[in-house]
N, C-alpha and C positions, 0 to 999 in steps of 0.2 A: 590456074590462079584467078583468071577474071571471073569465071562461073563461081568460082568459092566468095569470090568479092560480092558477086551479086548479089547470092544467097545469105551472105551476113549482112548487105542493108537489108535484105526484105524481112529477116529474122528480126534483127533490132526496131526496125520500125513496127512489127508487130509487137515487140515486148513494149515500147513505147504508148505502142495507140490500148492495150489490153493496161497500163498502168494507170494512166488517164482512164481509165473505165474503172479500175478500182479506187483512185482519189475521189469518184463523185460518189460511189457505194459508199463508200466510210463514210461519207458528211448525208447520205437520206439513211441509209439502215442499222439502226442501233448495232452493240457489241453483242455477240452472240452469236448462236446459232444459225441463223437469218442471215446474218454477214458472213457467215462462213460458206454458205450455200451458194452464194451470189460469187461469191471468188472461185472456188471450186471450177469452173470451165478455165478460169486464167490459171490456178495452179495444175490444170492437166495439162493446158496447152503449153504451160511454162517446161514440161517434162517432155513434148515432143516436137518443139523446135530446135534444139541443139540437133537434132537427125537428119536437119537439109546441111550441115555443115561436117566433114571429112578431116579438113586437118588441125593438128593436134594444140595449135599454138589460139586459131580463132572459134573452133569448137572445143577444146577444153575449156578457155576461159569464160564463154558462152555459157558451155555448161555448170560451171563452178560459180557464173554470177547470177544466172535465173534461175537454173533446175534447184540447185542448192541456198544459196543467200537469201535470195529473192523469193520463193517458195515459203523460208521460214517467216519472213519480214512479214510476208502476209497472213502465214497462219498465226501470228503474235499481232498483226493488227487486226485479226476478227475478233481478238480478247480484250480490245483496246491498250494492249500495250506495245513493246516493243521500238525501234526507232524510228517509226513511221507515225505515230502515235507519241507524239512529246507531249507530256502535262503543262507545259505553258501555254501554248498556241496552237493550231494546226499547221502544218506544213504549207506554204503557196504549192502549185502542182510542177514548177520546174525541181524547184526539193525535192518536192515528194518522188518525183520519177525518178531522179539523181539520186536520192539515198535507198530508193526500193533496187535499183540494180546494179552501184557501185559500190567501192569498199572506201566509204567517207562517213562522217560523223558530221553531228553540225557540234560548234565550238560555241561556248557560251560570250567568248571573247577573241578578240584578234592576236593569235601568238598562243591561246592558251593550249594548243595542241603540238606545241616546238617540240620536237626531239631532242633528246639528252647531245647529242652534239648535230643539229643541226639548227635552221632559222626558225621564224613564227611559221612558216606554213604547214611543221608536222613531217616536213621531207628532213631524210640525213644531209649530213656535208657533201658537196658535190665531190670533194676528195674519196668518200666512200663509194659513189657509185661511178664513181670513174675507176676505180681499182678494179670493181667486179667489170667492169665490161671489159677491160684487158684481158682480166682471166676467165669472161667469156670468150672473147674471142681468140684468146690460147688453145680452147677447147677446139676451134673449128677442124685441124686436122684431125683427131680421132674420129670426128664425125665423116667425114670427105673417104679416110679412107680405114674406114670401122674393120676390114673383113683384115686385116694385116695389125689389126688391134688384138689384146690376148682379152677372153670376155672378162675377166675381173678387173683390168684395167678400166674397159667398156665401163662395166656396170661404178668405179670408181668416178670416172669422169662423167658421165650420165646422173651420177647424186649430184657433182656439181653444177653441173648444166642446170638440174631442175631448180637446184635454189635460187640462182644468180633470177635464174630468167621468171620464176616465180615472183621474186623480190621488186626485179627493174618492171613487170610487166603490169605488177598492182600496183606501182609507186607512179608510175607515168597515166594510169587512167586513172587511178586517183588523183590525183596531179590535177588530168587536163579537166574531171569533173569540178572542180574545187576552185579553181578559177574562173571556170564559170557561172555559177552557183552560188558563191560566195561563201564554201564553207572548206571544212580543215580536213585533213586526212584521217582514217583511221591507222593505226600504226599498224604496218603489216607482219614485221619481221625487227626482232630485238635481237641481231649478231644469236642465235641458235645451237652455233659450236662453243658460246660460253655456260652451256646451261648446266646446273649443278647438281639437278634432280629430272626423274621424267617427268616430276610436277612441274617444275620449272619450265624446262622443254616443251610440251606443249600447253601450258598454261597462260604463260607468261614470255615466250619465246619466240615459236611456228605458228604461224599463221595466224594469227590473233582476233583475226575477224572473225576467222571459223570460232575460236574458243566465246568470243563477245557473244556470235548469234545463238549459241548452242546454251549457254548457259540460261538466259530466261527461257527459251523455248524447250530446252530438252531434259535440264541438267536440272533446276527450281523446282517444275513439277513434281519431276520424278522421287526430289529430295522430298518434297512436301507429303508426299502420297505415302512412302517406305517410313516416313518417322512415328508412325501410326503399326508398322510392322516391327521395324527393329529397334528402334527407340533413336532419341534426334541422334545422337551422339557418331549411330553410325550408320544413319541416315541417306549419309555420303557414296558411301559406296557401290550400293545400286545405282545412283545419281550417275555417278564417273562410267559404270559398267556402261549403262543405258546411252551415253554421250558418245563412247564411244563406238557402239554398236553405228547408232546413225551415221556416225562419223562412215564407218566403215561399207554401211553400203550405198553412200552418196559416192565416197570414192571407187564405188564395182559402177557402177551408172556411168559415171564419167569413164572410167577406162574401157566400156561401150559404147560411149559416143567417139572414143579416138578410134578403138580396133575394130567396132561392130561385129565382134568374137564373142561367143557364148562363154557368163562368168562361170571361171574356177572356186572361186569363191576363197579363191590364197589369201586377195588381199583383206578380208575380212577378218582373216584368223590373223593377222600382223595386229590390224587393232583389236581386237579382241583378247589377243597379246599383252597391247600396250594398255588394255583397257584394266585389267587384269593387275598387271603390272603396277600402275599406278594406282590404287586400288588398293594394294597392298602397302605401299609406300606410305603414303596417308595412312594407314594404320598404325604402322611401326612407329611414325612419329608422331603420333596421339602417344602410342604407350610408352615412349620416350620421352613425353613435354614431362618437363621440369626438373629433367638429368643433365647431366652437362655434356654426354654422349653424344658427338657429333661428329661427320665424317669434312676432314680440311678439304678445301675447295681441290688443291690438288691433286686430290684421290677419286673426289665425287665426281668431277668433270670427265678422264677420260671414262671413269664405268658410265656415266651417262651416255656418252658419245659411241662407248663402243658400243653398248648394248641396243643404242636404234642403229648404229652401223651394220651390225650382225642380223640383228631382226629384218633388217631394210633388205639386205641380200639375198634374205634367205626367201623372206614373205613377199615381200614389196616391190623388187624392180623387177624379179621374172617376168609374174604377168602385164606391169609394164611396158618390158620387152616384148613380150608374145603379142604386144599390139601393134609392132614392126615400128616401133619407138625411134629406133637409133638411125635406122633408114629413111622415114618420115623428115626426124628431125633434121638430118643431113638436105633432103630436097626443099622444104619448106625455107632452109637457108637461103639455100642456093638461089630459088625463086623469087625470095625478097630482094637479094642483092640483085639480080636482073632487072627489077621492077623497080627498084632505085635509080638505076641506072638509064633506065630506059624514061624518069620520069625525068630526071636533072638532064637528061640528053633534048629534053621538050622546052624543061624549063631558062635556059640556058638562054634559048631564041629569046625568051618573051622580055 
């Protein structure tokens, strides 16, 4: 654990000292081509630092905030746009490193990023994330003792593991960036099991950063390019393909930096599934707008839910698994709790 400690300051301080080198590019070399060239050494190096880190909670999230966020943040600021790149001002450079590799926004106002039930800071009610942490830490036995587990329980309680611990883990460094910095959270997660559509679901649902960074960078382009091919109308739908594609092998990348196991390329075809999937949905309700045909919330929700449940099983937590997921996760527990212990056992003297 302390070799992994070490290896994730000296990663982050390189992400840090490599961000500051791209704040001073932005402000001497114009938008374009030129600036893209000049990032280029930080967007390779941003894809082979996650490789000094092994486990799955400080190298996935490593990998999920520079190879993926951060990577895009900068190829959207070689075009001058993006969130790094605001039209009122330039970023000061504690911002500018803060929004290039956390999941934060700046807020045009104090409060203006509140959550639907929580305060001005953009966090939920603490009643909410005190409930997931009981029902993370309900989770701990299957983890402890996985092999006495039947796997479809495994893989039941492992979908919840990863929400909970996805949810608390970008809420807390966005959190503690945001208070530093002085700016608002990006909303990470909108409750997921209420969503009524796949559009819904991950539009407006899961993970919301990913859908925020993807859209000007992946999903606009691509709309703008294909309406020239198909006409605007249905413009979209290469758009959604193309989103999700990326989507899908950002997520084979990462499940390389957890298992360092050559990709099967499953979890590709789960989004390319959903890519598909939704895809099609947005069609159906193009050629349905102005009928009164609609499906009650009742109905829509569990086909929602079952149908990424089903996909999730089938495509998506295998190769998960096959990264020695549930074993990892079980030690990297355990390890923390000693390392807690071992630190309030110090602290306690002072």
């Amino acid at each position: 654990m302390e070799t992994e400690l070490h290896n994730f300051i000296f990663v982050w301080i390189s992400v840090v000292t490599a961000l500051i080198y791209c704040r001073y590019i932005s402000n001497l070399v114009p938008v374009g081509t030129k600036r893209l060239f000049f990032f280029l050494p930080v967007i390779l190096l941003f894809f082979l630092l996650p490789l000094r880190l092994t486990t799955m909670s400080l190298g996935g999230l490593t990998g999920f905030f520079v190879t993926w966020l951060c990577n895009l943040k900068l190829l959207l600021l070689a075009r001058g746009k993006g969130p790094l790149a605001p039209p009122s001002q330039p970023l000061s450079l504690p911002l500018f490193v803060a929004v290039a590799c956390r999941p934060i926004k700046i807020s045009p106002s104090p409060g203006s990023a509140a959550s639907k039930d929580g305060g001005g800071d953009g966090l939920k009610s603490p009643a909410n994330y005190v409930t997931k942490c009981l029902l993370e830490f309900s989770l701990l036995p299957f983890f402890l003792w996985s092999n006495y587990v039947h796997e479809k329980v495994m893989m039941m309680a492992y979908s919840v593991h990863m929400y909970i611990t996805l949810e608390l883990s970008l809420a807390a460094v966005g959190a503690a960036a945001s208070r530093l910095v002085g700016v608002t959270l990006e909303p990470q997660f909108d409750e997921p099991y209420l969503a009524t559509s796949l559009q819904d679901f991950w539009g407006r649902r899961w993970n919301l950063m990913v859908a925020s960074i993807l859209r000007p960078s992946v999903y606009e382009p691509i709309r703008s390019a294909s309406g020239h091919l198909v006409g605007r109308r249905w413009a979209h739908l290469p758009a959604v393909l193309a989103a999700f594609a990326v989507s899908a092998l950002m997520h084979e990348l990462i499940f390389y930096y957890i298992g360092r196991k050559e990709p099967t390329w499953v979890v590709t075809w789960f989004f390319l599934l959903h890519g598909v999937a939704v895809a099609a949905e947005v069609a159906v309700k193009k050629a349905l707008r102005g009928t009164r045909w609609q499906l009650p919330a009742v109905v829509s929700r569990p086909l929602t839910l079952g149908f990424v449940a089903l996909t999730g099983f089938w495509l998506f937590l295998p190769p998960l698994l096959r990264c020695d997921a549930v074993a990892k996760t079980g030690r990297e527990t355990i390890a923390v709790i000693e390392f807690v212990k071992r630190l309030w056992s110090i602290l306690r003297f002072i």
